[in-house]
C-alpha positions, -999 to 999 in steps of 0.1 A, spaced: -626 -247 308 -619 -279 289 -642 -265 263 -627 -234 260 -597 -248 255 -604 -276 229 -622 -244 209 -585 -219 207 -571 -253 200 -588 -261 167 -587 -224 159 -552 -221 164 -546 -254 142 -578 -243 116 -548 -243 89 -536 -280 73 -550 -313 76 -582 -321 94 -574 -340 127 -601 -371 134 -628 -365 160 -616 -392 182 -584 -372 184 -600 -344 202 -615 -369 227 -584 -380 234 -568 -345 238 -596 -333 257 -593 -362 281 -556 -360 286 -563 -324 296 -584 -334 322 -564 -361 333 -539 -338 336 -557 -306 351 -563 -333 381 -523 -347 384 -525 -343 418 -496 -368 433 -467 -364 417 -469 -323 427 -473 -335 465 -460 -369 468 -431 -355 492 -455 -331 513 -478 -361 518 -450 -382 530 -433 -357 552 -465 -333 568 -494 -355 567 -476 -389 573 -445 -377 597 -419 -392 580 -382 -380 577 -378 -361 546 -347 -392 532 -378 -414 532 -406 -393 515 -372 -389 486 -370 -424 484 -409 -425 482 -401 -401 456 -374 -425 437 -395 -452 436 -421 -433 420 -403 -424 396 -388 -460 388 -419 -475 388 -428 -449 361 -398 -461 340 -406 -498 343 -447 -487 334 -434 -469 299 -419 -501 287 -445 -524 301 -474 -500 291 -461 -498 252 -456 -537 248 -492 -543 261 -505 -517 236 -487 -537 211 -501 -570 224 -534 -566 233 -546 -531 218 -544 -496 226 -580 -496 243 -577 -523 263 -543 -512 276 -552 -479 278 -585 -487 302 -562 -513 320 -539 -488 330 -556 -458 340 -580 -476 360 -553 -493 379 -534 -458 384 -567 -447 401 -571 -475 424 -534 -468 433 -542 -435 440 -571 -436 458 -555 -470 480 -523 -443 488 -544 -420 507 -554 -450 533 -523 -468 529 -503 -474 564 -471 -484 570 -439 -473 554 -431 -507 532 -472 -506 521 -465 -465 514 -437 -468 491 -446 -501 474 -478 -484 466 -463 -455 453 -440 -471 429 -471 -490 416 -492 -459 411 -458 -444 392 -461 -481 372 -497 -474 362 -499 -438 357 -467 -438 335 -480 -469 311 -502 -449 295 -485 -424 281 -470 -444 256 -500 -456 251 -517 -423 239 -484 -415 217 -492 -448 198 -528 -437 194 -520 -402 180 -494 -419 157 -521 -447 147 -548 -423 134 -529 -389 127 -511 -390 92 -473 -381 89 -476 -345 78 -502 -338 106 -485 -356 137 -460 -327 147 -491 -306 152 -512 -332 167 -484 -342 193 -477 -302 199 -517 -300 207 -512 -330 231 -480 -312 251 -498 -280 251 -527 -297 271 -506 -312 290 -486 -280 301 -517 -265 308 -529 -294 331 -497 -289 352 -502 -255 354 -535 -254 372 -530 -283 388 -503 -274 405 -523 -242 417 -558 -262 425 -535 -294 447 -525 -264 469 -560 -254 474 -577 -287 481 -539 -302 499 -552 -275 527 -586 -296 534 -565 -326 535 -546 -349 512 -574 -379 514 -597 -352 494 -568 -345 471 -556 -383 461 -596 -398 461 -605 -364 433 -577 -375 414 -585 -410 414 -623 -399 404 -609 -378 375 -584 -407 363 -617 -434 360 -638 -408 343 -614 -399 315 -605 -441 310 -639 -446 305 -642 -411 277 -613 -427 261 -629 -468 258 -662 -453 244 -653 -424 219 -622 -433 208 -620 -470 184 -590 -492 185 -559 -484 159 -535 -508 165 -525 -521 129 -541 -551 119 -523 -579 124 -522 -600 94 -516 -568 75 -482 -564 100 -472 -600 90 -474 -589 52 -456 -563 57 -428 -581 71 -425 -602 47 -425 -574 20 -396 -558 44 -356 -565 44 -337 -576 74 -311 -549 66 -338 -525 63 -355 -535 99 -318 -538 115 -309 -501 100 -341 -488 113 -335 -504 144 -304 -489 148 -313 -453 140 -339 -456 168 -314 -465 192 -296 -439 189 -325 -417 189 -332 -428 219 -296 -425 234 -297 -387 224 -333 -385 237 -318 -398 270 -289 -363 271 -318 -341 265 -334 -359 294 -310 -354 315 -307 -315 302 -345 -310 309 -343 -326 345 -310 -301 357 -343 -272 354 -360 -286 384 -323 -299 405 -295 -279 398 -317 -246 388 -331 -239 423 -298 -249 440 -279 -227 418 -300 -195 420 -303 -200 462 -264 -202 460 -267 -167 441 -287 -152 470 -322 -155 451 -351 -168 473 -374 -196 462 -399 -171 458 -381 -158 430 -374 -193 413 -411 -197 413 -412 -167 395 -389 -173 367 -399 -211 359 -435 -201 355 -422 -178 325 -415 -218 312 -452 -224 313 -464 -193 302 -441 -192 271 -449 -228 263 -486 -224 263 -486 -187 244 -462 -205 218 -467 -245 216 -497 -240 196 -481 -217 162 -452 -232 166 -466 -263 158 -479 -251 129 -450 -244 116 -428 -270 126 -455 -297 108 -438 -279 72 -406 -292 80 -387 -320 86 -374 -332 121 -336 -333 117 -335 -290 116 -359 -282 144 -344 -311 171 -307 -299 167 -320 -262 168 -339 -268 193 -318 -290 214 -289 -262 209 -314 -234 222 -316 -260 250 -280 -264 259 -271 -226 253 -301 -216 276 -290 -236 304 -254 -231 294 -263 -194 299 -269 -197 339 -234 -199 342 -230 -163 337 -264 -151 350 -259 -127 383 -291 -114 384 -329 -122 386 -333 -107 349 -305 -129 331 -318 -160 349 -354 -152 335 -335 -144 300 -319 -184 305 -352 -195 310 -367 -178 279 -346 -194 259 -340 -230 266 -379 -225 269 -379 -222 231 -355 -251 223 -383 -271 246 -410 -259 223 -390 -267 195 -380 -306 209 -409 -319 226 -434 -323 197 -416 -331 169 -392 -356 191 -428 -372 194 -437 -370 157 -404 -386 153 -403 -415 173 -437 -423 151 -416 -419 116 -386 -443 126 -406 -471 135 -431 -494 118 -464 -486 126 -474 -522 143 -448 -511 167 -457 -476 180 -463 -488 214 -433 -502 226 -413 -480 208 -428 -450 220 -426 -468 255 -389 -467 248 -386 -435 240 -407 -424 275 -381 -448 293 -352 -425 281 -370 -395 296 -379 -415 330 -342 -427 328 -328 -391 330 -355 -384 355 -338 -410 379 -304 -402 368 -304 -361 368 -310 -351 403 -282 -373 420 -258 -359 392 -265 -329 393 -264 -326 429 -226 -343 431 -215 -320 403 -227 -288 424 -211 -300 453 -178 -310 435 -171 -291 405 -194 -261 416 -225 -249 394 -202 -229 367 -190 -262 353 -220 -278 358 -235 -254 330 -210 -256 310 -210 -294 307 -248 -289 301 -244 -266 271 -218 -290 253 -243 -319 260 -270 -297 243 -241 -293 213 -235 -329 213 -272 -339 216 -280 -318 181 -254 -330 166 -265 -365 170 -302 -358 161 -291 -344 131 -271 -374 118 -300 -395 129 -329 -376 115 -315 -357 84 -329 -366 47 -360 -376 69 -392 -352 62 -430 -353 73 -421 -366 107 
C-alpha cells in the first residue's frame, strides 16, 4: 500500500523541482507511522470499556494527552535545534513506543494518566521535528508541495487507521497499543539510517548572525508571533469540527451515524485534492492562499448556522474542507520562510504548540458557548474569527513569495 502510494505521489508532483530521496523516506515513513496511530483514536474507549473507568476520568486521560502533546512540540523542536534532527527524531519516537507499549500493562489510575500524558509528550515531539527536516533539505519554491505531500500522507494514515484500530480494538486493546508501538520503532529506525542530518551547521549559523541586524531578527521575530497568534484562531476554528459539529447536528435531530457520514467527505476531499492543489499553491506566494483559505474556513463553518438538513451540512463540510486544503500546507511552508533556517525546530515546535493550544482550549469553549449562547451564535462567532484570522495572515505574510 505504502508503495502504491509513494508512486501516485511522485506522479502527481512529476511537474517542478525534484524532491531529495531522503525526502520520500521520510514521507513514506510518516505514512506508516501514521497508518498505525492507534491511541489517540481509542484512548477514551480503552479507558472506559477495557479499564472500567468513569467516562470524567478517561476525558481527563484524554486532557492530559493532549497537554503532554503541547509541552512535547516545544520540547521536541528545541532538542532538534540542540542536538540534531536525527538524534531527536530517534529519541522521540522510540520513547513514544515504549510509552505505548508500557500503556497497555499500565495499572492504576495515577500510573494510567501519567503515562498517557508522556506518550502525548513523545509522540507530539516529533512532528516538529519532521517539519524542520522538510524545511532543511526542501528549497523555498518546493516546500509548499513537499509539506502538502507530508499532510496528504498523513490524512491517509488517519483514515485507515481509524478503520484497522476498530478491527484489531475487537481482539483486544494490548494487540492494538504493542502493533503500534512495533510500527513506531520500525519507522525511527527507517528514518536514522536513510535519511542524513540537516540541521544547519553551526559555525555557518554564527556567521550568519553576525552578518544579520538586531532590527532585522527583532522584526522577524515579531511577524512570527503573530503568525503564530493567528495560527492559534484557526486552531481553535479546526477543533469546533470534532466538539461543537457533532453536538450541533444531534441537536438538529441527525444521528451519529450521519456525522460519520459527512466528516469522512473531509477526508475524502483532502486526499482527492491535497495533492494538485499543492501544485499549484507552490506558484504562489503564502499571504493570498492563507486568508483565502482561512476565509473558506470561517464561511464553511459559519455556514452550519443555517444548515437544516443532512445535504447543507455536507455542503458546510465541503467547503471549509477546501479552506483546510488551502491552510495546512502552505501555513507549514510558511512557518519555514519567517524563520532563520538554524531555527526551524523550535520554531516549527511553536507553531505545533498553537495548534495543541487550541486543541486544549476548543472543546471546553465550544461546549460553554452551546450551552449558553446556543449553536447559531457559536457559528457565527466562528465565521468572523475565520474573517479576522485572514486578515491577520495577510498583513503578516503579504510581499512574501516562495514560501
Amino acid at each position: 500500500m505504502t508503495a502504491n502510494a509513494q508512486s501516485a505521489a511522485r506522479e502527481a508532483t512529476a511537474a517542478g523541482p525534484v524532491l531529495p530521496r531522503a525526502f520520500w523516506w521520510l514521507w513514506t515513513a510518516t505514512l506508516v507511522n501514521r497508518l498505525g496511530g492507534f491511541v489517540v483514536v481509542f484512548l477514551s474507549l480503552y479507558v472506559t470499556l477495557d479499564r472500567g473507568y468513569s467516562a470524567s476520568f478517561a476525558g481527563l486521560v484524554t486532557t492530559l494527552y493532549g497537554v503532554g502533546g503541547a509541552v512535547g512540540s516545544i520540547v521536541g523542536g528545541l532538542l532538534a535545534d540542540r542536538f540534531g534532527r536525527r538524534q531527536t527524531l530517534l529519541g522521540a519516537q522510540l520513547l513514544s513506543a515504549l510509552g505505548t507499549g508500557t500503556l497497555a500493562f499500565t495499572q492504576g489510575r495515577a500510573a494510567l494518566a501519567v503515562t498517557a500524558c508522556l506518550v502525548g509528550l513523545a509522540g507530539n515531539a516529533s512532528r516538529p521535528v519532521v517539519q524542520a527536516v522538510v524545511a532543511d533539505m526542501v528549497t523555498a519554491k518546493a516546500r509548499v508541495r513537499a509539506f502538502s505531500l507530508v499532510y496528504w500522507a498523513v490524512n491517509i494514515g488517519v483514515a485507515v487507521s481509524a478503520a484497522l484500530a476498530g478491527v484489531l480494538a475487537q481482539r483486544g486493546y494490548t494487540l492494538l497499543f504493542l502493533g503500534e508501538a512495533a510500527l513506531t520503532v520500525v519507522c525511527a529506525l527507517t528514518v536514522y539510517l536513510a535519511v542524513p542530518e540537516t540541521r544547519p551547521d553551526p559555525a555557518r549559523h554564527r556567521e550568519d548572525t553576525h552578518r544579520g541586524t538586531e532590527a532585522g531578527e527583532l522584526s522577524r521575530g515579531r511577524r512570527f508571533l503573530a503568525f503564530v497568534a493567528v495560527t492559534f484562531l484557526v486552531g481553535l476554528l479546526m477543533q469546533e469540527v470534532s466538539t461543537a459539529l457533532p453536538l450541533t447536528m444531534t441537536r438538529a435531530g441527525l444521528s451519529a451515524r450521519d456525522y460519520g457520514l459527512v466528516i469522512s467527505l473531509n477526508g475524502l476531499l483532502v486526499v482527492a485534492l491535497q495533492l494538485p492543489a499543492g501544485r499549484i499553491l507552490g506558484r504562489l506566494g503564502p499571504a493570498g492562499p492563507l486568508a483565502v483559505g482561512t476565509l473558506l474556513l470561517g464561511g464553511g463553518l459559519g455556514m452550519t448556522a443555517m444548515a437544516a438538513s443532512l445535504w447543507t451540512y455536507a455542503l458546510t463540510v465541503v467547503v471549509w474542507t477546501v479552506g483546510e486544503i488551502l491552510v495546512a500546507p502552505t501555513a507549514m511552508a510558511a512557518v519555514a520562510d519567517l524563520v532563520p533556517g538554524h531555527a526551524h525546530g523550535r520554531y516549527q515546535g511553536m507553531y505545533s504548540f498553537a495548534w495543541s493550544a487550541a486543541a486544549c482550549v476548543a472543546p471546553a469553549a465550544s461546549g460553554y458557548a452551546l450551552d449558553t449562547v446556543g449553536p447559531a451564535t457559536l457559528w457565527g462567532v466562528s465565521a468572523a474569527l475565520g474573517a479576522l484570522a485572514a486578515a491577520g495572515y495577510f498583513l503578516v505574510l503579504r510581499g512574501r513569495r516562495d514560501g
